[in-house]
KEZAKOL-107964 format. One record per residue: residue number from 1; x, y, z of N, C-alpha, C in turn; residue in three letters. Coordinates in steps of 0.02 Angstrom, whole numbers, plus 50000, padded with zeros to 5 digits. Layout:
<atoms>
   num      nu      nv      nw     cau     cav     caw      cu      cv      cw   residu
   NUM       X       Y       Z       X       Y       Z       X       Y       Z      ALA
...
</atoms>
This chain:
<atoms>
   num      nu      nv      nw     cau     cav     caw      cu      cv      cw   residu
     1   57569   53121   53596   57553   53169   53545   57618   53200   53518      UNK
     2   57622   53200   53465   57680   53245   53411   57684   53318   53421      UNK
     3   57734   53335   53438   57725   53425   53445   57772   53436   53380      UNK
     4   57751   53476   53339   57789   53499   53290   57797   53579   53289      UNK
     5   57818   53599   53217   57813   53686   53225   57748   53736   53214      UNK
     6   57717   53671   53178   57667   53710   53173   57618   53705   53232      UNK
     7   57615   53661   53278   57569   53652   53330   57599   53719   53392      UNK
     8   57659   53719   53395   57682   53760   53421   57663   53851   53401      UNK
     9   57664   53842   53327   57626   53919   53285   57557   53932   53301      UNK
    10   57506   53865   53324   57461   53872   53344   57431   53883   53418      UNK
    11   57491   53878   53449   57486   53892   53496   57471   53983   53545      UNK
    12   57532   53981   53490   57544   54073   53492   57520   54090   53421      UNK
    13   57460   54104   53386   57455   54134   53323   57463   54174   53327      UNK
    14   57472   54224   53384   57490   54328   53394   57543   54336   53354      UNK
    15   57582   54263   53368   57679   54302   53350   57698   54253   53283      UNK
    16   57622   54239   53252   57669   54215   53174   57593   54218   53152      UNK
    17   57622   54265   53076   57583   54275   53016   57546   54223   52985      UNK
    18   57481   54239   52957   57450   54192   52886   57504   54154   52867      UNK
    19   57546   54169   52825   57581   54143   52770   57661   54113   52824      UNK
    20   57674   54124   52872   57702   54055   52914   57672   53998   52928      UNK
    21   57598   54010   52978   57576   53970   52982   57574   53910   52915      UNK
    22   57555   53946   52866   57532   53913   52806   57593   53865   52793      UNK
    23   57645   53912   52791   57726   53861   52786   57737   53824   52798      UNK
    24   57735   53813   52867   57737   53768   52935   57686   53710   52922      UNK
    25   57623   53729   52902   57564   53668   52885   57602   53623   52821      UNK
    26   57627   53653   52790   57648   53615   52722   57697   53591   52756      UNK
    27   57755   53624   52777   57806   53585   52813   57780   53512   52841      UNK
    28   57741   53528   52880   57719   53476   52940   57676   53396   52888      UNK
    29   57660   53435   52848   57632   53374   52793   57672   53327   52742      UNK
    30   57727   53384   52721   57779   53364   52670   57822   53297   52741      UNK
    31   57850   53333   52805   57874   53272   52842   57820   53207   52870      UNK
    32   57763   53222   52899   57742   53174   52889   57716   53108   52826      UNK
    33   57695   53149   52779   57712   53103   52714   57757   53065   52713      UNK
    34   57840   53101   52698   57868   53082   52673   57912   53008   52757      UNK
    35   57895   53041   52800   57914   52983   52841   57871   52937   52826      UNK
    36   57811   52936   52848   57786   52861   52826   57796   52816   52765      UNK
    37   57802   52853   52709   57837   52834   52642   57902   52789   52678      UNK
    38   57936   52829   52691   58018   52806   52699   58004   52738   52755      UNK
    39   57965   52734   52806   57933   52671   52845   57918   52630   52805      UNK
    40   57884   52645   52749   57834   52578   52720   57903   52576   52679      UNK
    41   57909   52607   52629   57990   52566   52598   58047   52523   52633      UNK
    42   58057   52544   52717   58102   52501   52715   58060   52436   52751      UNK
    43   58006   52444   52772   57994   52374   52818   57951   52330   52770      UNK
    44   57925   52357   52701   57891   52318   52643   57941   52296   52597      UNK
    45   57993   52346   52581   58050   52333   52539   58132   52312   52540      UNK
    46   58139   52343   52613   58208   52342   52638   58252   52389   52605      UNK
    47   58223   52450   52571   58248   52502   52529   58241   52576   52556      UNK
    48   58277   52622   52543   58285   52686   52578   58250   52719   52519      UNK
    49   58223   52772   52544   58195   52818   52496   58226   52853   52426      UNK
    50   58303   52878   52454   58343   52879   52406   58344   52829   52352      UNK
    51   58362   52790   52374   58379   52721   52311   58323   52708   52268      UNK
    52   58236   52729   52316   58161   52727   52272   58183   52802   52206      UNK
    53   58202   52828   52253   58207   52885   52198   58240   52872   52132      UNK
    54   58298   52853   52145   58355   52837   52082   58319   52804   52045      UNK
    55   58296   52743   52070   58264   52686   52032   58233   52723   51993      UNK
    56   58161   52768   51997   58116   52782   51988   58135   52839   51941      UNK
    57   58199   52873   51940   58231   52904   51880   58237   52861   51842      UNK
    58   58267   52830   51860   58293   52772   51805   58237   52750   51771      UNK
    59   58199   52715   51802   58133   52690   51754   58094   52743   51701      UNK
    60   58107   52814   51714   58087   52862   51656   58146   52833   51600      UNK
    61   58203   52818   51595   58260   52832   51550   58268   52756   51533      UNK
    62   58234   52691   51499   58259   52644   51495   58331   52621   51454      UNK
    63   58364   52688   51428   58413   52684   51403   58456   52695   51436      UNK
    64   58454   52724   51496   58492   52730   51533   58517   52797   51554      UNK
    65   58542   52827   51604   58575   52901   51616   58651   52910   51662      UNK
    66   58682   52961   51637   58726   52982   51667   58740   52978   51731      UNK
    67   58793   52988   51771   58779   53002   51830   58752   53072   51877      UNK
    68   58811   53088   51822   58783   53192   51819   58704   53219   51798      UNK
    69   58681   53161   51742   58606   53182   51729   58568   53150   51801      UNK
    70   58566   53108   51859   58540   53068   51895   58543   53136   51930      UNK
    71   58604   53153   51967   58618   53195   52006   58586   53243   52001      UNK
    72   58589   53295   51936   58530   53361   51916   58472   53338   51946      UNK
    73   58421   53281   51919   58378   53275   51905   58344   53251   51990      UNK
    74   58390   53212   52035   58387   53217   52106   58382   53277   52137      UNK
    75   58436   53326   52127   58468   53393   52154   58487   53369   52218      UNK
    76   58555   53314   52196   58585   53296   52252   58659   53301   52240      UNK
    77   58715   53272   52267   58798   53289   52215   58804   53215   52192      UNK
    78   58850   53238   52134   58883   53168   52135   58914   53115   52179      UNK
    79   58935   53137   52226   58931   53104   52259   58902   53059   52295      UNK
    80   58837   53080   52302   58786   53068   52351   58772   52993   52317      UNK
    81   58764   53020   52236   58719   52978   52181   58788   52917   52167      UNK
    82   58837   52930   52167   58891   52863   52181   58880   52817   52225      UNK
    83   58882   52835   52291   58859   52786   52344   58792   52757   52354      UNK
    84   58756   52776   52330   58672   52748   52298   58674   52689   52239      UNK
    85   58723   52719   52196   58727   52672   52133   58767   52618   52157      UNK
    86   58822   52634   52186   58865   52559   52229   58820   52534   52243      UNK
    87   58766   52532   52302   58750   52469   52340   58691   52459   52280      UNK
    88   58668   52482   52236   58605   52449   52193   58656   52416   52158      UNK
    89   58699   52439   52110   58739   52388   52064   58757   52309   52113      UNK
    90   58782   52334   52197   58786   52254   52226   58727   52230   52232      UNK
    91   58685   52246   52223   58601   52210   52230   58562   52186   52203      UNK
    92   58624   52198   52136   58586   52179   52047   58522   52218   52030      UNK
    93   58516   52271   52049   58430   52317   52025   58478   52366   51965      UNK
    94   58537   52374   51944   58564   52442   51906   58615   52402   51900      UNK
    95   58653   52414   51811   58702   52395   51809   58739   52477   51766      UNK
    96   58796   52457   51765   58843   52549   51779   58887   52507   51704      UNK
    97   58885   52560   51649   58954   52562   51601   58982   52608   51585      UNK
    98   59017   52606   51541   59078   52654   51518   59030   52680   51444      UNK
    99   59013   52738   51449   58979   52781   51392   59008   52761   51315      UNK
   100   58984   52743   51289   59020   52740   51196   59081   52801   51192      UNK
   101   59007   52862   51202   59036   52909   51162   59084   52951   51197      UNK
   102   59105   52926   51261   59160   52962   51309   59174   52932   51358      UNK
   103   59221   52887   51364   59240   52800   51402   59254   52879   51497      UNK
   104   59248   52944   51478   59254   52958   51572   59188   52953   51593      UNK
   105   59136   52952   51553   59076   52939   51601   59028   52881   51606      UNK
   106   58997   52870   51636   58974   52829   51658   58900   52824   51660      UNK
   107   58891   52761   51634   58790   52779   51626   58774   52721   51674      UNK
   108   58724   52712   51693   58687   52678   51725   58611   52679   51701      UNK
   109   58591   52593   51721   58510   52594   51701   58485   52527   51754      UNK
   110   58418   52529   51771   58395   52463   51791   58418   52407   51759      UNK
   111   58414   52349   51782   58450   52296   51760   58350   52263   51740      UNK
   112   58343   52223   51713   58276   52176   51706   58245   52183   51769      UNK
   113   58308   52133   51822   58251   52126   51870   58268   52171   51931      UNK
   114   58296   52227   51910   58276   52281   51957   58237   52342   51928      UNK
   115   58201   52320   51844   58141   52355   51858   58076   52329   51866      UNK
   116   58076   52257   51868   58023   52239   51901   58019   52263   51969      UNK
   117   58068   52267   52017   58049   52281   52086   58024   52319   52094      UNK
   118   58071   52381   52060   58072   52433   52048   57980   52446   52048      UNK
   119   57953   52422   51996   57891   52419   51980   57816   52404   52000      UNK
   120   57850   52339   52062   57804   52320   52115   57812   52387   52188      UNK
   121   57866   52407   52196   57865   52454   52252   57823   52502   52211      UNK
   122   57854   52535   52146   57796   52605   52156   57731   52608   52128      UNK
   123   57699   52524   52116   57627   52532   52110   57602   52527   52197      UNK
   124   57654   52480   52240   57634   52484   52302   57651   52574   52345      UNK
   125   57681   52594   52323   57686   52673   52337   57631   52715   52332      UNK
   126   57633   52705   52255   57575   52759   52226   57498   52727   52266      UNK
   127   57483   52671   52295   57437   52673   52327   57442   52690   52406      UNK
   128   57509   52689   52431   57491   52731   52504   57475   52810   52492      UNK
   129   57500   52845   52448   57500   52900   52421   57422   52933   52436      UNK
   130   57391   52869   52380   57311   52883   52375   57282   52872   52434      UNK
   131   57329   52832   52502   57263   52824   52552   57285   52892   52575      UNK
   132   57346   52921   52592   57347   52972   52630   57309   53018   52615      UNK
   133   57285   53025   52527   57247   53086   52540   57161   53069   52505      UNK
   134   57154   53001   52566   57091   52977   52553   57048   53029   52558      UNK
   135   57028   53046   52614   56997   53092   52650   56968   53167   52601      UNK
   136   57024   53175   52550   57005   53239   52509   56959   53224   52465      UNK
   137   56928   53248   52423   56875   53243   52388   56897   53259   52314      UNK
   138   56880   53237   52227   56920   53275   52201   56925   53345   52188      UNK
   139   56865   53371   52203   56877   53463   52195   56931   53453   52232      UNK
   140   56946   53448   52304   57001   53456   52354   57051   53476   52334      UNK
   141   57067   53411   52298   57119   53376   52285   57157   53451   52223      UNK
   142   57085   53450   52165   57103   53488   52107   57109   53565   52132      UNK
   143   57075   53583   52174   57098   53657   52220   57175   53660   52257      UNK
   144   57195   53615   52316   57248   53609   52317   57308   53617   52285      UNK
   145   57279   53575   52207   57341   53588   52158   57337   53642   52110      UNK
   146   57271   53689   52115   57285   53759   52094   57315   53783   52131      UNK
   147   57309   53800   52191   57331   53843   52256   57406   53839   52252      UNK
   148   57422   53769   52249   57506   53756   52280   57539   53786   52217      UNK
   149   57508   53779   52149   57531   53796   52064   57551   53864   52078      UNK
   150   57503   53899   52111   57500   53971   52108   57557   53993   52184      UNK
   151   57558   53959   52248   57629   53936   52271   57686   53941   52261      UNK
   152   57684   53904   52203   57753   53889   52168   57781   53918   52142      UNK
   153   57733   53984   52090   57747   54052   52039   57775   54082   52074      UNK
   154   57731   54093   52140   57752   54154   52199   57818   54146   52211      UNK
   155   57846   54097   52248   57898   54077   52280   57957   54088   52205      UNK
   156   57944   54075   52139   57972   54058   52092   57988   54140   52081      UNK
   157   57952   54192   52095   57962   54252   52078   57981   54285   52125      UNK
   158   57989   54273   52193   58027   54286   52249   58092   54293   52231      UNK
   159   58107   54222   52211   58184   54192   52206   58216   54210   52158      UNK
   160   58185   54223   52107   58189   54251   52040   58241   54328   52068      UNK
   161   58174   54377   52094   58192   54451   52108   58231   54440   52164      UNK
   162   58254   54411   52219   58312   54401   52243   58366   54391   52215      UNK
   163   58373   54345   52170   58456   54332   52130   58467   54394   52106      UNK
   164   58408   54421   52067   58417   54500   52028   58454   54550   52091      UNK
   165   58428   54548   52135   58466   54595   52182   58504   54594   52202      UNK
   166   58546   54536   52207   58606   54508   52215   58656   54523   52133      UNK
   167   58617   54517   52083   58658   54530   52043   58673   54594   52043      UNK
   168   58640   54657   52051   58609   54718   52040   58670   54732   52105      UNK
   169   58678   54701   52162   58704   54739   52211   58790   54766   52205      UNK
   170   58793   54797   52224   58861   54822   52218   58929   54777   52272      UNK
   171   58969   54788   52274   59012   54767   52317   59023   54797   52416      UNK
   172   59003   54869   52399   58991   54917   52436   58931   54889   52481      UNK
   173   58883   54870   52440   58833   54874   52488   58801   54819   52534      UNK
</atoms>
């Protein structure tokens, strides 16, 4: 059996709130998801999750993107998104040029036949996706994604009035 944090929160519910627990449940779902994802990519594909990701930028942009736009749009560094693009450019799925309109940067796009792959992994994705959340029903499904919407505001207005207080704060204090 898997002991995680939240099994552990359930253990003791005295000494953690509603809205941990609740944390912890999403936590515990967001890692199991996303591990089995990252399983079925490499033992169906021989591909890391990262590199599904890039791809899967990339296939929004068939013209191709920056490295700096990849990076934003990941929220990872440039760096990260360099050593990703190396081993796809050796793999022939992305090929990398020198921008027209400013020979320092660098665009990148799927190559042909790395968006076909590209294409067969995330129709085979998007259906583990759907078995994982066989089980829900669609109200479920469509409640869930009010709930988490309304989630997201919260947390969005948390973070929001935190920076403000940080801006607001003095040096002193």
């Amino acid at each position: 059996m898997t002991f995680d944090s939240e099994t552990k929160a359930v253990e003791t519910p005295e000494d953690h709130g509603d809205e941990l627990r609740l944390w912890l449940r999403l936590l515990t779902c967001t890692t199991l998801i996303e591990g089995e994802v990252r399983s079925r990519l490499r033992e169906r594909f021989d591909v890391t999750l990262p590199r599904f990701d890039l791809m899967a930028q990339l296939d929004k942009a068939p013209d191709g993107m920056t490295l700096s736009d990849v990076s934003k749009r990941m929220m990872v560094s440039n760096g990260n998104v360099t050593g990703l693009v190396e081993r796809l450019v050796e793999s022939g799925h992305i090929d990398r040029r020198t921008s027209p309109e400013d020979r320092r940067v660098q665009m990148i796009r799927l190559t042909k036949s790395g968006r076909a792959v590209f294409r067969k992994m995330a129709a085979e994705h998007e259906l583990w996706i759907a078995s994982f959340f066989a089980d829900l029903t669609e109200k479920d499904v469509r409640d869930m994604m009010r709930l988490l919407g309304k989630a997201k505001v919260s947390t969005q207005r948390a973070a929001a009035e935190r920076a403000a207080q940080r801006e607001g704060a003095t040096p002193d204090s």
